[in-house]
N, C-alpha and C positions, 0 to 999 in steps of 0.2 A: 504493500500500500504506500509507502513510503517514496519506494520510485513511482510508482506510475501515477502519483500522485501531485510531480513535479512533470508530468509528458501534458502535453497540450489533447486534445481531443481528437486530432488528427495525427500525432504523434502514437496515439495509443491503440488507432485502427491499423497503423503502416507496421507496429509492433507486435501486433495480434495475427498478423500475416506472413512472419518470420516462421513459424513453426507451432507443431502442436500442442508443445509443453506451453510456449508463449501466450496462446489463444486460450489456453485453460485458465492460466493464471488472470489471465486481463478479462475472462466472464468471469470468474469469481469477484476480483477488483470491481468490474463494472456493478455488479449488484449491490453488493455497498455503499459504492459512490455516489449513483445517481438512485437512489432509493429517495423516492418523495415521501415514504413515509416517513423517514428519519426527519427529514427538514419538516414535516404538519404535527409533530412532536411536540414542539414548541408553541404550537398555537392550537390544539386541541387533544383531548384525550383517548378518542378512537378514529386514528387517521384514516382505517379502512371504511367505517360509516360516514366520515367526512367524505369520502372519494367517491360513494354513493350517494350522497347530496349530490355532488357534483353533476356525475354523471346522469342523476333524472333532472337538474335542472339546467344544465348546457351553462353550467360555473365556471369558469378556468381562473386558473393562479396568475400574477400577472405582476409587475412592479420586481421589487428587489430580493422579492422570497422566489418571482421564476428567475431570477438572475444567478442567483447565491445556487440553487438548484443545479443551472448547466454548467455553470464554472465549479463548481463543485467546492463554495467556500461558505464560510458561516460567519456573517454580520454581526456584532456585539449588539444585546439588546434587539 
């Protein structure tokens, strides 16, 4: 997590293409990474019933919580 967490998002597709060992490790990395439920953590307490809010009422995430999301970093406060 460590390194691929210093590779850019295209960096980490070009890496995952190297080989099988590689592509293993970077879906496991990716699951963690970009898990929305970790970041709806902090702003509710069952992010998967949140998700289903969402999804029946055509909700999206938007502002610096979808930003903090793809860049994959966590804003103080």
């Amino acid at each position: 997590d460590v390194l691929f967490g210093h590779f850019s998002a295209a960096e980490i597709i070009r890496m995952s293409k190297t080989c099988v060992a590689a592509w293993k490790s970077i879906e496991s990395y990716s699951s963690r990474a970009w898990s929305i439920h970790r970041n709806l953590r902090r702003f509710v307490k069952d992010a998967i019933e949140f998700r289903s809010l969402q999804a029946r009422t055509g909700t999206v995430i938007s502002g610096s919580v979808a930003l903090q999301f793809i860049d994959r970093t966590f804003y103080p406060e």
